[in-house]
Backbone as a printed PyTorch tensor [residue, N CA C, xyz], in Angstrom:
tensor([[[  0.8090,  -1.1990,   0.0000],
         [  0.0000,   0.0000,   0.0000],
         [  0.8520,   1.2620,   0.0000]],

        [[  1.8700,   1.5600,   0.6320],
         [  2.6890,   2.2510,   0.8630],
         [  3.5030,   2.8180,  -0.5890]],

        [[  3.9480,   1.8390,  -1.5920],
         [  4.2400,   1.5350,  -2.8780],
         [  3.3240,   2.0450,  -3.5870]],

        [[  1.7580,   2.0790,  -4.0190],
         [  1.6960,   2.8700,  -4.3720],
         [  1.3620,   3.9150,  -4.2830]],

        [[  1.1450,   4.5520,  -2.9180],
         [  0.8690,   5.7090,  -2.3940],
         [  1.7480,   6.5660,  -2.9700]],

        [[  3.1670,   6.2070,  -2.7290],
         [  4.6140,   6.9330,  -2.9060],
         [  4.3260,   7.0840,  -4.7400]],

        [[  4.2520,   6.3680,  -5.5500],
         [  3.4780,   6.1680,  -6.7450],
         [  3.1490,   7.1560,  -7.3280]],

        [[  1.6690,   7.3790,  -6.6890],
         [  0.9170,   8.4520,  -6.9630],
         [  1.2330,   9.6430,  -6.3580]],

        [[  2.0750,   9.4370,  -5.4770],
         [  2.8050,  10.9970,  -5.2610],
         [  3.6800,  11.5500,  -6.0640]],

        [[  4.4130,  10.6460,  -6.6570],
         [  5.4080,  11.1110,  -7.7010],
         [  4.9360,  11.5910,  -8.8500]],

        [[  3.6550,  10.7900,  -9.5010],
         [  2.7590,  10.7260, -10.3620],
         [  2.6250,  12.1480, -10.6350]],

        [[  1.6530,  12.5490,  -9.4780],
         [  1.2600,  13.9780,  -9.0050],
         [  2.3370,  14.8350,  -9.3450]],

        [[  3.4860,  14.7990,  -8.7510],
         [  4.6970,  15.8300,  -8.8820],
         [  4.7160,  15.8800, -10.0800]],

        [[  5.0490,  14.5820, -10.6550],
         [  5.8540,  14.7450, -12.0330],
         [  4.8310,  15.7740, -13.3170]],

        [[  3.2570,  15.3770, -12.8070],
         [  2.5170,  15.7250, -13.8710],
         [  2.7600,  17.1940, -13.6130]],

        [[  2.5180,  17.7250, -12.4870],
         [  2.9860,  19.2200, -11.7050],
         [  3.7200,  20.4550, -12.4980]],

        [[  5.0870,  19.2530, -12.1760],
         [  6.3620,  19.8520, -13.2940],
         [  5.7180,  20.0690, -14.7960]],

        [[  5.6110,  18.6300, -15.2060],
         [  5.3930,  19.2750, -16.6870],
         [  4.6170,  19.9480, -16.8220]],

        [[  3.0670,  20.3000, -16.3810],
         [  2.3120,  21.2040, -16.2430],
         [  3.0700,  22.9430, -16.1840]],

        [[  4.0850,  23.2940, -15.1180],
         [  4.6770,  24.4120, -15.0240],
         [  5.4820,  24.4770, -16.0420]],

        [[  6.3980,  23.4040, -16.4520],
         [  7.2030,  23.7050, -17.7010],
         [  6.7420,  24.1920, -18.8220]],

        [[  5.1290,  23.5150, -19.0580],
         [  4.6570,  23.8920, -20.2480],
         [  4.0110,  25.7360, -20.3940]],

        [[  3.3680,  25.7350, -19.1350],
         [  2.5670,  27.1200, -19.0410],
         [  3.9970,  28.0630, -19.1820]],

        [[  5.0500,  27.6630, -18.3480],
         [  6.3170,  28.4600, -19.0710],
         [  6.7450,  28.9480, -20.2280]],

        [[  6.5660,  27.6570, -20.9720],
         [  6.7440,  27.9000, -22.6530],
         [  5.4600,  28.6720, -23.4470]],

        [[  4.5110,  28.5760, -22.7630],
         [  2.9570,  29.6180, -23.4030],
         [  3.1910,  30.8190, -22.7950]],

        [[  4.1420,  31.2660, -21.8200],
         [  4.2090,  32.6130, -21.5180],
         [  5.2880,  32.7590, -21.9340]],

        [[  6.2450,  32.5820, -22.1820],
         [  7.2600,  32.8740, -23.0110],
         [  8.1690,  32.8690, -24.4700]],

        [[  7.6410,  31.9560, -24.7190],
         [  7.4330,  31.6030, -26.3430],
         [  6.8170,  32.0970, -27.1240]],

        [[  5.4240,  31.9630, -26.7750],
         [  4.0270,  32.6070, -27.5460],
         [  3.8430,  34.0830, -28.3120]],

        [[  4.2700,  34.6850, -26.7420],
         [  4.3260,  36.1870, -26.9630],
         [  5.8070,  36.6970, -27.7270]],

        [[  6.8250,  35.8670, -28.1360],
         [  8.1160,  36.1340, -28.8380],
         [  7.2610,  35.8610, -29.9660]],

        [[  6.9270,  34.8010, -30.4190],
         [  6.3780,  35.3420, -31.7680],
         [  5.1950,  36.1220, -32.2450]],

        [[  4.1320,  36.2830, -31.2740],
         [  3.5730,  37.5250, -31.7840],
         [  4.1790,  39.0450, -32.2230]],

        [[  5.1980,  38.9300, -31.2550],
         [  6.3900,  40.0410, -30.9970],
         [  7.0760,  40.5100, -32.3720]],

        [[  7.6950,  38.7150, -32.5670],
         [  8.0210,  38.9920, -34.1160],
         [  7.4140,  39.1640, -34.9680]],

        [[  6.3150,  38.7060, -34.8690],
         [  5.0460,  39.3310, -36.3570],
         [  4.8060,  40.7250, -36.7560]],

        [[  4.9430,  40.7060, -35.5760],
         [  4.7690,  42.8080, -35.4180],
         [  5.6120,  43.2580, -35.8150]],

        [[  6.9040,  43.0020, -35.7850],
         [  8.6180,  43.3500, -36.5130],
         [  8.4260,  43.3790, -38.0480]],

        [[  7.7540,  42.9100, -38.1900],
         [  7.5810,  42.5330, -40.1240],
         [  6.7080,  43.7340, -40.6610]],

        [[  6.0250,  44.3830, -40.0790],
         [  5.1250,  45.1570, -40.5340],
         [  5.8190,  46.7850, -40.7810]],

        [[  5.7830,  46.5700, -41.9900],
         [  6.5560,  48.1400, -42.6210],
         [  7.0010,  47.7830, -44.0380]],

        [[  7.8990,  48.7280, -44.5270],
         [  8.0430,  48.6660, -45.6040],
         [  9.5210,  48.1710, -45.8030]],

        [[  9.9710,  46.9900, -46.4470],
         [ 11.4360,  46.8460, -46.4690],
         [ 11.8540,  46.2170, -48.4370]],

        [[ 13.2090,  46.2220, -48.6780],
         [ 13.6710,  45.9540, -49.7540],
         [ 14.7730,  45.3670, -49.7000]],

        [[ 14.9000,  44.4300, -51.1000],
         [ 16.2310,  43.9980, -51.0870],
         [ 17.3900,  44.5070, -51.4910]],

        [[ 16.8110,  45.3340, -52.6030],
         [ 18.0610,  46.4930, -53.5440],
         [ 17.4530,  47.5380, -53.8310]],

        [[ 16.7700,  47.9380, -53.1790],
         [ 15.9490,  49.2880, -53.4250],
         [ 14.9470,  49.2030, -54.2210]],

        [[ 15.1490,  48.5610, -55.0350],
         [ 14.0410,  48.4770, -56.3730],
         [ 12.4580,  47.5740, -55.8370]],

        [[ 13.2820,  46.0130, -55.2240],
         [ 12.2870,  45.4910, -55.4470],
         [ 11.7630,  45.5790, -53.4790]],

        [[ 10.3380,  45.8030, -53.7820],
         [ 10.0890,  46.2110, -51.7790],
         [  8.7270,  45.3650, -52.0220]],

        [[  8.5540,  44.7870, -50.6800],
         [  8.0340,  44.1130, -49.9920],
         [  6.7450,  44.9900, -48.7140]],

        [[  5.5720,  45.3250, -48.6170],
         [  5.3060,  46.0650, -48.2230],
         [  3.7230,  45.2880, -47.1600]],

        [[  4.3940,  45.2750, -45.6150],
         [  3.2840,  44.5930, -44.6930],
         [  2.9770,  45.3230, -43.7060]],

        [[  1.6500,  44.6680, -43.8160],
         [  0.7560,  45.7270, -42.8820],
         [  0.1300,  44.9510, -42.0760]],

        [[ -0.7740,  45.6220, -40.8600],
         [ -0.9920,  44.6940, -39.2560],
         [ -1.7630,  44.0540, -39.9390]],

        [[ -2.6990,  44.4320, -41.0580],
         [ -4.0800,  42.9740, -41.1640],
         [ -4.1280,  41.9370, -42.2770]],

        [[ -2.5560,  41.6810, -42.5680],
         [ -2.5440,  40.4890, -43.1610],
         [ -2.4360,  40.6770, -44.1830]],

        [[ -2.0520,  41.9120, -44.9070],
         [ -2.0650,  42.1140, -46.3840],
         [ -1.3470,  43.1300, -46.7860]],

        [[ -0.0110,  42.6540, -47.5380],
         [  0.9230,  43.6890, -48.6960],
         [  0.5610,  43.5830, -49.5800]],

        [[  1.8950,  43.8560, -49.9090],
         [  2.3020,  44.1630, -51.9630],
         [  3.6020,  43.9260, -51.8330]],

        [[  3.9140,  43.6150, -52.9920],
         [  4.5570,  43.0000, -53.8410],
         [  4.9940,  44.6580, -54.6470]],

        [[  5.8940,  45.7060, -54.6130],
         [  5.9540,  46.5430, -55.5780],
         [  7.6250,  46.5630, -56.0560]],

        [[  7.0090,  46.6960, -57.5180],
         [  8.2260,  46.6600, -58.2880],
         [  8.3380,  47.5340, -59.2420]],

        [[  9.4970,  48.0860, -60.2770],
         [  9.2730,  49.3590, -60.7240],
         [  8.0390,  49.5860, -61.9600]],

        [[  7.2510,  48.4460, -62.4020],
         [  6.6060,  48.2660, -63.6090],
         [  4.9960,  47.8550, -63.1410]],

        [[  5.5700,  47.8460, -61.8750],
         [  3.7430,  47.0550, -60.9060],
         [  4.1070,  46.6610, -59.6130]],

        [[  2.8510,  46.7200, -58.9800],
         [  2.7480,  46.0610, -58.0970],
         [  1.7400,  44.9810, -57.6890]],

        [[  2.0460,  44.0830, -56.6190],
         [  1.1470,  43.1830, -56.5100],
         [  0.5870,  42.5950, -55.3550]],

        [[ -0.5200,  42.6470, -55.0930],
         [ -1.5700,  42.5760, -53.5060],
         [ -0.9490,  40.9350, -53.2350]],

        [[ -1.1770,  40.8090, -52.2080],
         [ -1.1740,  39.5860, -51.4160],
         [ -1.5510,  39.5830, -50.1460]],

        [[ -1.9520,  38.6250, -49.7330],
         [ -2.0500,  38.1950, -48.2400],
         [ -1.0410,  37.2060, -46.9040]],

        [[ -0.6560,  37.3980, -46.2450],
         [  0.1890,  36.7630, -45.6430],
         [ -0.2110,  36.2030, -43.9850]],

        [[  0.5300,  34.9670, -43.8620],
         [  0.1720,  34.5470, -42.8270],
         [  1.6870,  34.2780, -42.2240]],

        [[  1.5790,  34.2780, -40.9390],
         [  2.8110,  34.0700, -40.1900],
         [  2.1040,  32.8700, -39.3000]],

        [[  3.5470,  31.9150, -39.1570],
         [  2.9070,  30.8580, -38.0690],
         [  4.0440,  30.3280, -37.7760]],

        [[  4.5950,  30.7970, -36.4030],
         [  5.6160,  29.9210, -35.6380],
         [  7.3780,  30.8170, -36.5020]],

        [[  7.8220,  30.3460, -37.4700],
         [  9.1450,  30.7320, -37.8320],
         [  8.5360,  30.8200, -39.3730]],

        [[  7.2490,  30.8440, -40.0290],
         [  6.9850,  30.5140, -41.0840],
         [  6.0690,  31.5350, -42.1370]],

        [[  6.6790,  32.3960, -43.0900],
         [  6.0960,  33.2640, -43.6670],
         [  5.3390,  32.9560, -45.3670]],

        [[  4.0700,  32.9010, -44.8110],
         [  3.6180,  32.3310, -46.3440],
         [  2.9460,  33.5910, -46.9720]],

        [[  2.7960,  33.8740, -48.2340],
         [  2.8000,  35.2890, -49.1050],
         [  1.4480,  34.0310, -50.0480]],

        [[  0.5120,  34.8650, -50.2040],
         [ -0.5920,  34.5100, -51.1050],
         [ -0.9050,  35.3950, -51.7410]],

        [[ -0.4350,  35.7330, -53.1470],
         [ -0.7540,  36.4860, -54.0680],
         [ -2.0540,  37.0800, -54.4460]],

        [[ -2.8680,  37.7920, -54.7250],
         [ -4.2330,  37.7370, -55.2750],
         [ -4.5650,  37.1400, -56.9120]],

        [[ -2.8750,  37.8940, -57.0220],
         [ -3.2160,  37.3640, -58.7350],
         [ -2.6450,  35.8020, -58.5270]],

        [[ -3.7740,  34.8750, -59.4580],
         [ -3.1610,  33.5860, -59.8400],
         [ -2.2730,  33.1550, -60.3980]],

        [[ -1.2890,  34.1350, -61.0560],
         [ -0.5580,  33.6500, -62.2150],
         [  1.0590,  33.7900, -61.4120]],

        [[  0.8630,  34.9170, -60.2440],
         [  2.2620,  35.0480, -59.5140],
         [  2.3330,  34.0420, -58.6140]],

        [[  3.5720,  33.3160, -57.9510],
         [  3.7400,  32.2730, -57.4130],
         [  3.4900,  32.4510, -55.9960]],

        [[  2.6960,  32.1070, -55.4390],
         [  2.8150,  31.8880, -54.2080],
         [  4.5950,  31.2530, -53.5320]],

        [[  4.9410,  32.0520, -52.1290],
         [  5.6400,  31.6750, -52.0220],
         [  5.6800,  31.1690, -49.9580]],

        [[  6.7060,  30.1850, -49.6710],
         [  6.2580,  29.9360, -48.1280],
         [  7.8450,  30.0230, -47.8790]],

        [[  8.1030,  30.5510, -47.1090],
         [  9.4860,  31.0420, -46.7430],
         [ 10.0170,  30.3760, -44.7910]],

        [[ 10.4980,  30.7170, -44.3990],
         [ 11.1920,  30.5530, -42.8560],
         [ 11.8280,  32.1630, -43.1150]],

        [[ 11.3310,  32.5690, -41.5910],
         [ 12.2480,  33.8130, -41.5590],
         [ 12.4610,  34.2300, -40.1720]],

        [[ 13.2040,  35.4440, -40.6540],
         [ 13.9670,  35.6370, -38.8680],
         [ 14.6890,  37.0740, -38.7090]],

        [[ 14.4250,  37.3820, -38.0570],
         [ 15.3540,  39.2710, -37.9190],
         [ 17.0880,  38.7400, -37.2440]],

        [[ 17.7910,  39.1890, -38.2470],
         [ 19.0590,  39.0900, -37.6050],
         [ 19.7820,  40.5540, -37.8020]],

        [[ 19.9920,  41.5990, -36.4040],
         [ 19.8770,  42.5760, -36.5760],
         [ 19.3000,  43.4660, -37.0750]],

        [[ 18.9900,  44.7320, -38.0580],
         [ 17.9670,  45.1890, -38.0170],
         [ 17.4330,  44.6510, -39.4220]],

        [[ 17.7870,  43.5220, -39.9940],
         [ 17.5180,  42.9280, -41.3110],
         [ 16.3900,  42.1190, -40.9730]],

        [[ 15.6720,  41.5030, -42.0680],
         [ 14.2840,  40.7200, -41.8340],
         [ 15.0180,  39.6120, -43.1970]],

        [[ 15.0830,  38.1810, -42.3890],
         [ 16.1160,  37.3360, -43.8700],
         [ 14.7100,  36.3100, -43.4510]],

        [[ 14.5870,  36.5690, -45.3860],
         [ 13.7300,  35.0830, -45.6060],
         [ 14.6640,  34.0670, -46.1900]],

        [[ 14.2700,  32.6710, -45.8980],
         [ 14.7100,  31.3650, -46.6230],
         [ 13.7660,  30.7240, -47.1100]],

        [[ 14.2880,  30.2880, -48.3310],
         [ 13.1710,  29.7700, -49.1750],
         [ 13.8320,  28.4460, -49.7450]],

        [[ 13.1570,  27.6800, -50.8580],
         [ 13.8870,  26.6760, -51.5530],
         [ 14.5920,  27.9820, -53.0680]],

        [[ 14.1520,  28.7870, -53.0560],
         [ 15.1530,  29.2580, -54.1860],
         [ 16.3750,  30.2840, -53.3110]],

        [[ 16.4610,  30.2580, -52.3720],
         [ 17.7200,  30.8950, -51.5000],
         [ 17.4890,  31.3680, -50.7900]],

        [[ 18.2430,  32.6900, -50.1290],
         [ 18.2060,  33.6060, -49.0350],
         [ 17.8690,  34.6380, -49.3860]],

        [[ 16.6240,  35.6150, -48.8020],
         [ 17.2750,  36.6500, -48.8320],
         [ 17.2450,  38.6140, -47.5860]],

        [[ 17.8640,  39.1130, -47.7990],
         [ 18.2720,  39.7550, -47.0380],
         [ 17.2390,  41.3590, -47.1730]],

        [[ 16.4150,  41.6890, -46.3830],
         [ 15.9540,  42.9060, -46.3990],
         [ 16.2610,  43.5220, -45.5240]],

        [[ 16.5500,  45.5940, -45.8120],
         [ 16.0730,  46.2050, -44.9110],
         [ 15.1010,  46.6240, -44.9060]],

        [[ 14.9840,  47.7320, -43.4080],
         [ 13.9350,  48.3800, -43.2580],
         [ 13.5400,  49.5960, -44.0490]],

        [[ 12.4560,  50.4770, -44.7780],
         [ 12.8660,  51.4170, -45.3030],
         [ 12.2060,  52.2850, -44.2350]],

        [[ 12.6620,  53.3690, -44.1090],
         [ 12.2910,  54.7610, -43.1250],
         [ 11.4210,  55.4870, -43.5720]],

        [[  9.6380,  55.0750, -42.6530],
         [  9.0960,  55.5940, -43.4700],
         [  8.5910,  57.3110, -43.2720]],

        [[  8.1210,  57.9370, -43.9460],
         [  8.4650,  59.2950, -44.5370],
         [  7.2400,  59.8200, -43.4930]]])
């Protein structure tokens, strides 16, 4: 009896712990990436020409010197997906990350490196 008393005490603890470990990671994790979502929102470029342009409710452009182009975007976790309006431009799903005051997407066609532009 004693055996499994001690048992279910450990039981108890152990579930305890992971319980606190986890609510740890929902208060501290969670709010880093909302944090970072919010970092993305402005206007940035890769060579001046071609800019990238996000806003709080989920929807840029695409502007380039001959056009520009609407899209919608979703962020989830480390993961930036761009949904075009027009059908014919490629959707694209990227990984990204601020390393210093740069915003670098990775994609399967490479890296790449934006700044911020200062807006007016």
């Amino acid at each position: 009896m004693k055996k499994i008393k001690l048992k279910k005490k450990y039981i108890i603890i152990l579930v305890s712990v992971i319980a606190i470990l986890f609510l740890t990671c929902v208060i501290f994790v969670i709010p880093k990436h909302k944090e970072e979502s919010k970092n993305i929102i402005g206007t940035w470029t890769t060579d001046g020409v071609t800019i990238y342009q996000f806003n709080e409710n989920g929807i840029g452009k695409l502007i380039v010197p001959l056009s520009d182009y609407d899209f919608t975007y979703k962020i989830e976790n480390d993961s930036l997906s761009i949904d075009f309006k027009n059908e014919k431009s490629i959707d694209s799903k990227y990984i990204y990350y601020f390393e210093e005051d740069n915003l670098i997407l990775g994609g399967s066609n490479g890296k790449f490196i934006f700044k911020k532009l200062k807006e007016k």
